[in-house]
PyMOL commands that place a pseudoatom at each C-alpha (Angstrom):
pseudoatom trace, name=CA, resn=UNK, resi=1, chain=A, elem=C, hetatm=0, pos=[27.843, -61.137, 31.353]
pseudoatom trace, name=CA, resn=UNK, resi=2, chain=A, elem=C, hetatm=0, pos=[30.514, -60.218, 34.046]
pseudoatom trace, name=CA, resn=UNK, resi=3, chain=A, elem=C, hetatm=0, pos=[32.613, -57.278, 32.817]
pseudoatom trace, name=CA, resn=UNK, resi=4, chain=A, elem=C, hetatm=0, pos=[35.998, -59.993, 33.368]
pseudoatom trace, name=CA, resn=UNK, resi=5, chain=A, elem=C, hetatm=0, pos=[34.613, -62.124, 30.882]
pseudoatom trace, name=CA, resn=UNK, resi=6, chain=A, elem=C, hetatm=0, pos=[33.493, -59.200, 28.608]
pseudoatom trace, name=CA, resn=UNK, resi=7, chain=A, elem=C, hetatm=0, pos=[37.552, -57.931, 28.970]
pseudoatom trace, name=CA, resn=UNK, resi=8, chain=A, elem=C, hetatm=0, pos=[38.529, -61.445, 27.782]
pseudoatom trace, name=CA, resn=UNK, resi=9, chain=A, elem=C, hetatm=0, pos=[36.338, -61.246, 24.786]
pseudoatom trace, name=CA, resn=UNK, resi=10, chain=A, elem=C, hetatm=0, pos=[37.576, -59.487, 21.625]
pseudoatom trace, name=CA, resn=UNK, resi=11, chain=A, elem=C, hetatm=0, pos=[35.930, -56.235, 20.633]
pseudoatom trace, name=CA, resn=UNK, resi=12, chain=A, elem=C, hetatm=0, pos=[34.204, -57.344, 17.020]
pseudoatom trace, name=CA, resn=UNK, resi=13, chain=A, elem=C, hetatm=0, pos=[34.576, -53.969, 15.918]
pseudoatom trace, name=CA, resn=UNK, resi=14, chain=A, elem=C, hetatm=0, pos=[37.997, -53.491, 16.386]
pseudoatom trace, name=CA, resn=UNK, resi=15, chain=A, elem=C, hetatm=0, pos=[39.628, -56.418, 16.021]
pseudoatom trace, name=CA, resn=UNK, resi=16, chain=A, elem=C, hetatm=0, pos=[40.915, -57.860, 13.034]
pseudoatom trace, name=CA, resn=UNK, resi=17, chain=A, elem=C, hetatm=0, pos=[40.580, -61.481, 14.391]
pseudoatom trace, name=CA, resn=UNK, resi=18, chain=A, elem=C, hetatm=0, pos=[37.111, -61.569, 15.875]
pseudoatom trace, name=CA, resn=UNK, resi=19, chain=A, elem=C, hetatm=0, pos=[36.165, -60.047, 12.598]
pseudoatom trace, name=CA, resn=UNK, resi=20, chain=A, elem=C, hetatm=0, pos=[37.728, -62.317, 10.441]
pseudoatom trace, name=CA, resn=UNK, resi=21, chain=A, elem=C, hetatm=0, pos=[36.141, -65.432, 12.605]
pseudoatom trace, name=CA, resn=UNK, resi=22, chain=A, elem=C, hetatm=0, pos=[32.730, -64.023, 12.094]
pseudoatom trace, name=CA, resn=UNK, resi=23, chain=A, elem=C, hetatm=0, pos=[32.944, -63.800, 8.648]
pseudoatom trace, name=CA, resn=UNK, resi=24, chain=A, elem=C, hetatm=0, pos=[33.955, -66.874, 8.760]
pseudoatom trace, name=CA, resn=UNK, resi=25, chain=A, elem=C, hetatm=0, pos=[30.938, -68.339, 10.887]
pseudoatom trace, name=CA, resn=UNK, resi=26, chain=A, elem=C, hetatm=0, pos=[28.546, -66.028, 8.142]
pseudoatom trace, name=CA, resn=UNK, resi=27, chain=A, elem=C, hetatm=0, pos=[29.544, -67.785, 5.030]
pseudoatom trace, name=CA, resn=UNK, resi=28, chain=A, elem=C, hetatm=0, pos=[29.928, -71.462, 6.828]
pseudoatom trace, name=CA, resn=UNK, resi=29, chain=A, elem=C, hetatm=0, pos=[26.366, -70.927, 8.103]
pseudoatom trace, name=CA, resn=UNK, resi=30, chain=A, elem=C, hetatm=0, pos=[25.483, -69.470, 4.605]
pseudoatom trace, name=CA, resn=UNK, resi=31, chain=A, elem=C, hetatm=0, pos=[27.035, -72.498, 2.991]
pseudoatom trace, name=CA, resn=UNK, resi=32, chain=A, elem=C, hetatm=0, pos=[25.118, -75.131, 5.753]
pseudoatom trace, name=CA, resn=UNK, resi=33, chain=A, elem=C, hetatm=0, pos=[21.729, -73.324, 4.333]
pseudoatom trace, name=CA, resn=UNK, resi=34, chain=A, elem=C, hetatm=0, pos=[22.612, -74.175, 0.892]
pseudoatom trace, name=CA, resn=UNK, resi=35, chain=A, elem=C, hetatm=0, pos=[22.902, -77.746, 1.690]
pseudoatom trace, name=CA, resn=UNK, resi=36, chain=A, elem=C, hetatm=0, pos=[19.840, -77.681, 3.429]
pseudoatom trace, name=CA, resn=UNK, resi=37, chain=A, elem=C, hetatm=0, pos=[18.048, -76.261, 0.236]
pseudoatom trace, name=CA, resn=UNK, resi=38, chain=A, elem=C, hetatm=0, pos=[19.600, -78.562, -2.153]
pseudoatom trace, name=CA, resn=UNK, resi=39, chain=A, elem=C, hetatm=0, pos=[18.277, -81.279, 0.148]
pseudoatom trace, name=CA, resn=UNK, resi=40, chain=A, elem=C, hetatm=0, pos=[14.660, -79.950, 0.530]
pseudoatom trace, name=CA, resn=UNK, resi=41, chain=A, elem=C, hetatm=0, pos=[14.594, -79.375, -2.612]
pseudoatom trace, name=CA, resn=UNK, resi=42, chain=A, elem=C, hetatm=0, pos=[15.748, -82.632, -4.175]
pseudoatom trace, name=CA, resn=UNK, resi=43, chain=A, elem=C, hetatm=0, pos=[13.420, -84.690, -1.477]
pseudoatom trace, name=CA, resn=UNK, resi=44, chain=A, elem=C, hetatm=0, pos=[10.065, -81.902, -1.947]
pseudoatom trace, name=CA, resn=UNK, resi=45, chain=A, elem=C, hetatm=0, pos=[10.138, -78.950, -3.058]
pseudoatom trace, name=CA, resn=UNK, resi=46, chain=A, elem=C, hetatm=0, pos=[7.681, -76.456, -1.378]
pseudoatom trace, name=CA, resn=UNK, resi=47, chain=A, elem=C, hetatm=0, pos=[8.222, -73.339, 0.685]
pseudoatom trace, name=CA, resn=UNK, resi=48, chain=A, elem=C, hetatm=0, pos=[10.537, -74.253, 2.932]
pseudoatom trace, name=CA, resn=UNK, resi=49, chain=A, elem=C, hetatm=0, pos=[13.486, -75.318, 0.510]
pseudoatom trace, name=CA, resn=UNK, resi=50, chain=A, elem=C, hetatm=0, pos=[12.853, -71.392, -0.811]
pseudoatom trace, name=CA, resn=UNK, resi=51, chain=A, elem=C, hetatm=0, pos=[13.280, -70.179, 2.906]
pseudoatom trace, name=CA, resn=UNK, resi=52, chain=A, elem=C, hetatm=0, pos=[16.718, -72.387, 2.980]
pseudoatom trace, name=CA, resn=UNK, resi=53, chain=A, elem=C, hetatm=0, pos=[17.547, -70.283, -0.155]
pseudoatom trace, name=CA, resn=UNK, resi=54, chain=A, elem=C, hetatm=0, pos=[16.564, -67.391, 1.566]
pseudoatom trace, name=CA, resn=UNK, resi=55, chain=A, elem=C, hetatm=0, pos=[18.459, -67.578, 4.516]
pseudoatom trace, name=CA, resn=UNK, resi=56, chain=A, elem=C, hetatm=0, pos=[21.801, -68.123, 2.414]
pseudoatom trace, name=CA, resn=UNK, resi=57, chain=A, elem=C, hetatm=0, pos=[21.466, -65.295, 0.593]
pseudoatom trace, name=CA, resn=UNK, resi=58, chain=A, elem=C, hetatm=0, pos=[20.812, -63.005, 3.831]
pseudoatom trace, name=CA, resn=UNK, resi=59, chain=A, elem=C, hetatm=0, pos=[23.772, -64.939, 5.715]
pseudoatom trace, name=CA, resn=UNK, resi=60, chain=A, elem=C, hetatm=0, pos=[26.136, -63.957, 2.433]
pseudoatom trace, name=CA, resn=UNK, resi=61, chain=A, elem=C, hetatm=0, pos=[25.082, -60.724, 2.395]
pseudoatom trace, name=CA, resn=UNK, resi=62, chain=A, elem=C, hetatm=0, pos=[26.001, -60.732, 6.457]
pseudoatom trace, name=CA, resn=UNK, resi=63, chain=A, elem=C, hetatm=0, pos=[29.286, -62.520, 5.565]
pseudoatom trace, name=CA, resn=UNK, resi=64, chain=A, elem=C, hetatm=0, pos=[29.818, -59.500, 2.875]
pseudoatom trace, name=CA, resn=UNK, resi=65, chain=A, elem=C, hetatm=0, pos=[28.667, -56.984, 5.312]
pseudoatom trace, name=CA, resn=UNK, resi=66, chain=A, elem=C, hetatm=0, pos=[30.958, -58.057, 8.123]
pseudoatom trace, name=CA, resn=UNK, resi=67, chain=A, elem=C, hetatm=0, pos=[33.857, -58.583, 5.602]
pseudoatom trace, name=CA, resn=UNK, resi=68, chain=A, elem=C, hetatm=0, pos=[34.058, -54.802, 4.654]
pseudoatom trace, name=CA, resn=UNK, resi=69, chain=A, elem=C, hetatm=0, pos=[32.002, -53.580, 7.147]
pseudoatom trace, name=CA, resn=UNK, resi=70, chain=A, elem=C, hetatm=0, pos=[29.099, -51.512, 5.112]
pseudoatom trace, name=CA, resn=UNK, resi=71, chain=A, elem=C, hetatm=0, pos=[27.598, -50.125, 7.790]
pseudoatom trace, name=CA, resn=UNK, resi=72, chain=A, elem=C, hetatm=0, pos=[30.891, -47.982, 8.446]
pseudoatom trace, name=CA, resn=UNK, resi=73, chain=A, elem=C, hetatm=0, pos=[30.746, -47.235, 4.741]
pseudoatom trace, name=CA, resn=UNK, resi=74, chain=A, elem=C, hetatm=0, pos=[27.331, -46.254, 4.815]
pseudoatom trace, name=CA, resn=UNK, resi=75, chain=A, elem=C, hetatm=0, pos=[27.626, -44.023, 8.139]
pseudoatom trace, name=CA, resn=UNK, resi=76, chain=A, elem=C, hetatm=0, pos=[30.385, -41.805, 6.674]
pseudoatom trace, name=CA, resn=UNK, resi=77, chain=A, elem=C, hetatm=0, pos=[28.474, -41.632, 3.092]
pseudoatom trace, name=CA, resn=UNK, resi=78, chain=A, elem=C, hetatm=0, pos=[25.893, -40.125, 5.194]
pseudoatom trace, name=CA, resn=UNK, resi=79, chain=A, elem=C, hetatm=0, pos=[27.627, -37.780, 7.268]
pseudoatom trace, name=CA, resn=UNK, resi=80, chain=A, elem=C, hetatm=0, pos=[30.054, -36.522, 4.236]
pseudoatom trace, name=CA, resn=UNK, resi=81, chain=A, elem=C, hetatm=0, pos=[26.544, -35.896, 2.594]
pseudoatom trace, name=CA, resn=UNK, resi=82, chain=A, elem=C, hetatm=0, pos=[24.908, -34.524, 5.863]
pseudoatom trace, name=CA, resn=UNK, resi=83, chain=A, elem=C, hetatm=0, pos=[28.370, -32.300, 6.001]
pseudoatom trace, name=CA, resn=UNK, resi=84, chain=A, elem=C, hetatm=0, pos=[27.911, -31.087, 2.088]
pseudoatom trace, name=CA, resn=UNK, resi=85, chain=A, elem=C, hetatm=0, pos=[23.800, -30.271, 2.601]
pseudoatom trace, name=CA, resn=UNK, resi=86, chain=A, elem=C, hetatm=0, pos=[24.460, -28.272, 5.506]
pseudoatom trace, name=CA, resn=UNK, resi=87, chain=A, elem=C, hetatm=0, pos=[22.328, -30.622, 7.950]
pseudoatom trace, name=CA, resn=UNK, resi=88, chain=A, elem=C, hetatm=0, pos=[25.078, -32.492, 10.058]
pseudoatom trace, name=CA, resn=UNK, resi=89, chain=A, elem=C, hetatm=0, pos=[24.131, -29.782, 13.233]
pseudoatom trace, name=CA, resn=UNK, resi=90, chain=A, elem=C, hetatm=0, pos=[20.826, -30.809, 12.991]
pseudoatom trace, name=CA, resn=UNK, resi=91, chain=A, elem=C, hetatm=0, pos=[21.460, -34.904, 12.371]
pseudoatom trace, name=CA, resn=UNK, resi=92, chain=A, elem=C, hetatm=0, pos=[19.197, -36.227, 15.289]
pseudoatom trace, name=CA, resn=UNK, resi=93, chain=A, elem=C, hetatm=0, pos=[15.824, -36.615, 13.700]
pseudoatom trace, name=CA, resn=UNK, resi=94, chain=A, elem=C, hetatm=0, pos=[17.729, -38.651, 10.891]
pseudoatom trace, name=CA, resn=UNK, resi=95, chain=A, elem=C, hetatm=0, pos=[19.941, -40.390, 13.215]
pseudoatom trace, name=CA, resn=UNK, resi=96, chain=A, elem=C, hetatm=0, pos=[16.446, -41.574, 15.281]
pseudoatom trace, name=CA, resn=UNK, resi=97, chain=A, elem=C, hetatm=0, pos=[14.900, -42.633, 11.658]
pseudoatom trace, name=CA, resn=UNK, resi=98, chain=A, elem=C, hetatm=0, pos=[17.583, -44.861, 10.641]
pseudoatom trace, name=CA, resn=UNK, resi=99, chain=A, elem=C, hetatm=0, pos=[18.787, -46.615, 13.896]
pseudoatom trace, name=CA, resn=UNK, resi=100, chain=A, elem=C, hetatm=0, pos=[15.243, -46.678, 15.747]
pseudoatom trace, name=CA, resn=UNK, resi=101, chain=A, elem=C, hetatm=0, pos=[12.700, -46.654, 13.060]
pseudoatom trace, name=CA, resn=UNK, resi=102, chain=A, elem=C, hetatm=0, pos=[13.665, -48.291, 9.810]
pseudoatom trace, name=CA, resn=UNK, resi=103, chain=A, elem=C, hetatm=0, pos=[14.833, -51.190, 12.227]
pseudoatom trace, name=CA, resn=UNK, resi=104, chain=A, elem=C, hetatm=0, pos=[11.468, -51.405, 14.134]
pseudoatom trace, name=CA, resn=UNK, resi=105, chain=A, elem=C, hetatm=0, pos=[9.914, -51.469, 10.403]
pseudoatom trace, name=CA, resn=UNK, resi=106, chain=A, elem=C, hetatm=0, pos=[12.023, -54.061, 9.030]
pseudoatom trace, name=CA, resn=UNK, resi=107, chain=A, elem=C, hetatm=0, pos=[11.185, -56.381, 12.013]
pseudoatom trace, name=CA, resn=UNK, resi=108, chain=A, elem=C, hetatm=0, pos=[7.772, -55.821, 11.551]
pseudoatom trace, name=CA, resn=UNK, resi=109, chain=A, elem=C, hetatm=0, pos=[7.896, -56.829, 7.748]
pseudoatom trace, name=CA, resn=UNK, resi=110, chain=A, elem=C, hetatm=0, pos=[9.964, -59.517, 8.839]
pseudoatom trace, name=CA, resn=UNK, resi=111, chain=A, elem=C, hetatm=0, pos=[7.647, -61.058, 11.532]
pseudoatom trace, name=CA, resn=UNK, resi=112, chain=A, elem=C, hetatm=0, pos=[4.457, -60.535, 9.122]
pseudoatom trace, name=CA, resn=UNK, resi=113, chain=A, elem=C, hetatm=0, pos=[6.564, -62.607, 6.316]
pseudoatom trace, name=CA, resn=UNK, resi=114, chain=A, elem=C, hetatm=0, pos=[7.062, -65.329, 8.828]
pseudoatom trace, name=CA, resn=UNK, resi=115, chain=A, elem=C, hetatm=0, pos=[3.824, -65.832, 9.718]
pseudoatom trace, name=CA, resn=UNK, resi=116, chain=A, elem=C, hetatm=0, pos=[2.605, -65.542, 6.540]
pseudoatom trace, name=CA, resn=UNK, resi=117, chain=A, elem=C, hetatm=0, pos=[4.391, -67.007, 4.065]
pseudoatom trace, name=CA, resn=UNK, resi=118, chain=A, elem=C, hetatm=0, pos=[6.970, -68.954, 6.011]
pseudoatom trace, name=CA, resn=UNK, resi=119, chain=A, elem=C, hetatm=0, pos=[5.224, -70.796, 9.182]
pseudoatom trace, name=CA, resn=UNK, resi=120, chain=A, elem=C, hetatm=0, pos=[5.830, -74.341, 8.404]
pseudoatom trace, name=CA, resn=UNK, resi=121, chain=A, elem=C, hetatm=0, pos=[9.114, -73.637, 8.165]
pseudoatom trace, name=CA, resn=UNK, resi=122, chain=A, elem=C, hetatm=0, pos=[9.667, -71.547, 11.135]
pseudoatom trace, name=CA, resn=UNK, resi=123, chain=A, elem=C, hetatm=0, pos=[7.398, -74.764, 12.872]
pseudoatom trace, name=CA, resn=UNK, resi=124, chain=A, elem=C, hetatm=0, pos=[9.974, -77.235, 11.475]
pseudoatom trace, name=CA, resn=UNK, resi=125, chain=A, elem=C, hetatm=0, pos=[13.148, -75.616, 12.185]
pseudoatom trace, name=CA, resn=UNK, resi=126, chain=A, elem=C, hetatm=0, pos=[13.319, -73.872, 15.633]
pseudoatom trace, name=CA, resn=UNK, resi=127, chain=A, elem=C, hetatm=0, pos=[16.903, -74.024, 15.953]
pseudoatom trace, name=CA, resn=UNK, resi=128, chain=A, elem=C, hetatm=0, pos=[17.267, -71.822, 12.843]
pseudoatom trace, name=CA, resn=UNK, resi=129, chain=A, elem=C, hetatm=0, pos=[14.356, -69.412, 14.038]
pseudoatom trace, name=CA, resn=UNK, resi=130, chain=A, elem=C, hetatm=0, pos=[15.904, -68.842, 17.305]
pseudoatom trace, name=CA, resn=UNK, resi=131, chain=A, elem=C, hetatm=0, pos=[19.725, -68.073, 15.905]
pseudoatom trace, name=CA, resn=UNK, resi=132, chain=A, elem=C, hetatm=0, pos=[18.119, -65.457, 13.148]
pseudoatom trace, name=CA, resn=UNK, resi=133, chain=A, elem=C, hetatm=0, pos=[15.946, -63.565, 16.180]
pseudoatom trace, name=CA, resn=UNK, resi=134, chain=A, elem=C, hetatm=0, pos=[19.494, -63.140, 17.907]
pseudoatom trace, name=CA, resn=UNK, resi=135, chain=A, elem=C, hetatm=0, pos=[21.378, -62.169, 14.889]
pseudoatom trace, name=CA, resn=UNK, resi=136, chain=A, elem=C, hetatm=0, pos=[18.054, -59.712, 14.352]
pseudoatom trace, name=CA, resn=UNK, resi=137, chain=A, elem=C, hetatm=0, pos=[18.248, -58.403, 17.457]
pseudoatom trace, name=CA, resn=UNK, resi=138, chain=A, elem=C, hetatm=0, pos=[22.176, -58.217, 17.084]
pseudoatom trace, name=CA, resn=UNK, resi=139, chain=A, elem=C, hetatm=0, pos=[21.869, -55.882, 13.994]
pseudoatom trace, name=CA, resn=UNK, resi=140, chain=A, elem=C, hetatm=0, pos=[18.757, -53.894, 15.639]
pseudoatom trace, name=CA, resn=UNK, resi=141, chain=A, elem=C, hetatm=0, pos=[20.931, -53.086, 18.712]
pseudoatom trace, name=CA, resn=UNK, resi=142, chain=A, elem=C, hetatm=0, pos=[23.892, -52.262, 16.825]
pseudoatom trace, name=CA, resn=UNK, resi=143, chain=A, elem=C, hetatm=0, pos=[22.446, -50.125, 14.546]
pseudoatom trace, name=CA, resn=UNK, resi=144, chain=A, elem=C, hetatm=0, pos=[20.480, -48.070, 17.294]
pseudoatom trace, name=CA, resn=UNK, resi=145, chain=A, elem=C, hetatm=0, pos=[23.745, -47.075, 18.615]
pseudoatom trace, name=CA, resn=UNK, resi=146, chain=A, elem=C, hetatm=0, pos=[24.059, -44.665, 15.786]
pseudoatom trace, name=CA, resn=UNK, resi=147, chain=A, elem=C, hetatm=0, pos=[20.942, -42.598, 17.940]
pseudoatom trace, name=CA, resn=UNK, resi=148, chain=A, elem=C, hetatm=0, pos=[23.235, -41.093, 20.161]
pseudoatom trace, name=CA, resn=UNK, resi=149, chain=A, elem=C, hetatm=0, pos=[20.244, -40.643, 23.580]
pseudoatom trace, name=CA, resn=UNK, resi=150, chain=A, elem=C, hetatm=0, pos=[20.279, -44.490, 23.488]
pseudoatom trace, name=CA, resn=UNK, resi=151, chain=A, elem=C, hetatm=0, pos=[23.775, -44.738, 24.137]
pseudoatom trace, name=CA, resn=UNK, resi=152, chain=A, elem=C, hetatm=0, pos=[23.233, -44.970, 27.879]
pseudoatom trace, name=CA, resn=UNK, resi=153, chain=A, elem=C, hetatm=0, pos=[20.319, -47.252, 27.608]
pseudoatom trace, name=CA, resn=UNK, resi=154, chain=A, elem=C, hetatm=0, pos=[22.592, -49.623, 25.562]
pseudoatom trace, name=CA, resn=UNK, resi=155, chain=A, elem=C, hetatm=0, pos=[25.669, -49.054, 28.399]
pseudoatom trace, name=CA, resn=UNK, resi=156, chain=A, elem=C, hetatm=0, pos=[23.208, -50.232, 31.265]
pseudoatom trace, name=CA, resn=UNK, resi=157, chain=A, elem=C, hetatm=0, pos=[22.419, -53.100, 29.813]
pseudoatom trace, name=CA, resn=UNK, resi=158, chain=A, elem=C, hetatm=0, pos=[25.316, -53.870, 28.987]
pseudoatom trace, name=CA, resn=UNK, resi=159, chain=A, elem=C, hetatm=0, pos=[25.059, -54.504, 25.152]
pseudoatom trace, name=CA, resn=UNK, resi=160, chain=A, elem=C, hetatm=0, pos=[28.892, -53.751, 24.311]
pseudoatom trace, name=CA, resn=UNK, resi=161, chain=A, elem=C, hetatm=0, pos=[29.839, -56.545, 26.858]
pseudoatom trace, name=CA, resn=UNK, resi=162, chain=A, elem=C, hetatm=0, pos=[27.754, -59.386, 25.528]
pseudoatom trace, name=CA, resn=UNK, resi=163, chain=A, elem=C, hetatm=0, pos=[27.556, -58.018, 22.032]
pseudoatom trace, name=CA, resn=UNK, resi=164, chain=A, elem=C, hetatm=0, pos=[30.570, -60.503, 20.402]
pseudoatom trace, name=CA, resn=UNK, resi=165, chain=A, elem=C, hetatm=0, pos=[28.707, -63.540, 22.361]
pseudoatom trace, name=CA, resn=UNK, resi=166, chain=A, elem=C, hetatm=0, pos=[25.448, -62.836, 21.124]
pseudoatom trace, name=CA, resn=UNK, resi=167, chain=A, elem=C, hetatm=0, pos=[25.901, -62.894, 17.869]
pseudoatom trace, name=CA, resn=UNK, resi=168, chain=A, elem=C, hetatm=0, pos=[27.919, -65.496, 17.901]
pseudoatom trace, name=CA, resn=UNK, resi=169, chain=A, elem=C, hetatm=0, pos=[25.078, -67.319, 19.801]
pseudoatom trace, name=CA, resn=UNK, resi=170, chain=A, elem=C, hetatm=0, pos=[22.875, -66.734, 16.659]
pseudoatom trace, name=CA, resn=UNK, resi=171, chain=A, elem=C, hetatm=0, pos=[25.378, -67.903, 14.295]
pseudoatom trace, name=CA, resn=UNK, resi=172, chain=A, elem=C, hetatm=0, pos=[25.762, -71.284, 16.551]
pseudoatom trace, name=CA, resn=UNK, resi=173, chain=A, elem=C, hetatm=0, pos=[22.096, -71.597, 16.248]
pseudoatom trace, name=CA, resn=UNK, resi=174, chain=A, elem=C, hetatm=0, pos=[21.794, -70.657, 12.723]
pseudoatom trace, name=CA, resn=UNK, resi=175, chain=A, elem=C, hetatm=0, pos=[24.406, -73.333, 11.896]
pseudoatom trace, name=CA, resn=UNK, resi=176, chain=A, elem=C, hetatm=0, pos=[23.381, -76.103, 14.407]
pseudoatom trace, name=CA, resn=UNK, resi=177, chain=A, elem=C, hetatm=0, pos=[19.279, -75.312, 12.693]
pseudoatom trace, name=CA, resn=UNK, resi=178, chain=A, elem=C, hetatm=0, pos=[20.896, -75.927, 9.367]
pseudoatom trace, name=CA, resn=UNK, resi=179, chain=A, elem=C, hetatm=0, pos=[22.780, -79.063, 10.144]
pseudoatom trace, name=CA, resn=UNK, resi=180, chain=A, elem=C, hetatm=0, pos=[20.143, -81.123, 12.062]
pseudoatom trace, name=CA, resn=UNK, resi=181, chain=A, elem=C, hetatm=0, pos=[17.321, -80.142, 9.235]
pseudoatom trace, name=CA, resn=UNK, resi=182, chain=A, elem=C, hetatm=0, pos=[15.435, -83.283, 8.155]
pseudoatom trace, name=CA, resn=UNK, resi=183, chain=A, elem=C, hetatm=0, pos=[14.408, -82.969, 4.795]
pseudoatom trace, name=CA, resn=UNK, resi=184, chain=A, elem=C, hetatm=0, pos=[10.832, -82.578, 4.768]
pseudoatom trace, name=CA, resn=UNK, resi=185, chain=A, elem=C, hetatm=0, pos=[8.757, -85.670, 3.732]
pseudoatom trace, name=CA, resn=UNK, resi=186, chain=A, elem=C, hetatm=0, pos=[7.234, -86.095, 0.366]
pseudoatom trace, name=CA, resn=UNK, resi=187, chain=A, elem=C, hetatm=0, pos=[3.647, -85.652, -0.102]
pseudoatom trace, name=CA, resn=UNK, resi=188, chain=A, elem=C, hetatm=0, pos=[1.413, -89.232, -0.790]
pseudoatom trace, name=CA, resn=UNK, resi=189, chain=A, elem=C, hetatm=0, pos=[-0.610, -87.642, -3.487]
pseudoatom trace, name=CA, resn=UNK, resi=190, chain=A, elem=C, hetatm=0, pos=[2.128, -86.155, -5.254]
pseudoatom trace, name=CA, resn=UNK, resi=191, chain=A, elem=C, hetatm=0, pos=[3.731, -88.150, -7.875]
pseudoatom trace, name=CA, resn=UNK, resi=192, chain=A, elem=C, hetatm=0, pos=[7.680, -88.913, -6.557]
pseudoatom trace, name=CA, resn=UNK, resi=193, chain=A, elem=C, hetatm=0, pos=[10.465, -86.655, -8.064]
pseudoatom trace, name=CA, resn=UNK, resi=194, chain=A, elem=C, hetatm=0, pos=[11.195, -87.541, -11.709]
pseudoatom trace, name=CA, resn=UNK, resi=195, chain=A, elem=C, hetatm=0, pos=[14.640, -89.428, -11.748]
pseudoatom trace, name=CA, resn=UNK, resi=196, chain=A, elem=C, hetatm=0, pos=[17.281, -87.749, -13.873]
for i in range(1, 196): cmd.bond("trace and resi %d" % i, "trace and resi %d" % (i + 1))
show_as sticks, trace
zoom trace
């Protein structure tokens, strides 16, 4: 992204506006998933009407996240309690754990629950697969800013200019994945849905 266009583009971080718009874009994705799931799960309800359910939850909790912006909270927990224990000189190995390697561990779990328990879905619905590995890798790079060495690393590619457009790329795709989701069809052996 060319830095003019990155200077037009609202810093998400410290603007009131951008931030409000994203929160936005969280809880309208987060309500498009719950349609989806009351859909799948009204037409047959398997696995993926519990991964529609899934992703609204996660995309609340984003909406929630962005809204009073927990991470912030959470950073200055940590160093008022790194600052109290006597450890804030000596931060770095801590820093490294939670912005390198908890992240690295959650996208493993997360990739191992895909393609175990959720790979019709993910087959069914690339649209939504493809917005959630940009908001992923959104919150992965954001968070490993808080290891100060990768700093530069995140400067050269240029991760502060593009950040704002790529996650709102994911929540484009996220939304778009919901809205054009088929409900899946009913089984033949199954008996249809018992009318209420």
């Amino acid at each position: 992204m060319s830095s003019l266009l990155a200077s037009l583009l609202p810093d998400p971080e410290h603007s009131a506006a951008a931030s409000s718009l994203l929160v936005a874009g969280y809880v309208v994705a987060a309500l498009c998933w719950l349609r989806s799931y009351r859909r799948a799960r009204l037409s047959a309800p398997d696995a993926c009407a519990r991964s529609w359910l899934v992703g609204a939850v996660l995309l609340f909790l984003l909406a929630i996240n962005k809204l009073f912006n927990l991470r912030m909270q959470f950073e200055n927990g940590i160093r008022a309690l790194a600052k109290a224990e006597g450890w804030y000189d000596r931060r770095q190995p801590m820093q490294f754990v939670l912005a390198v390697v908890l992240p690295s561990v959650l996208a493993l779990l997360t990739g191992a629950f895909l393609a175990r328990k959720a790979r019709s879905f993910v087959r069914r619905h690339p649209l939504a697969l493809a917005g959630w590995v940009l908001l992923l890798l959104y919150l992965a790079l954001r968070q490993t800013q808080e290891w100060k060495p990768v700093l530069p690393w995140l400067s050269t590619i240029r991760y502060y200019d593009g950040r704002l457009a790529l996650e709102v790329a994911g929540l484009l795709l996220v939304i778009l994945g919901a809205l054009i989701a088929h409900p899946p069809l009913p089984d033949r052996l199954s008996p249809p849905p018992p009318a209420s």
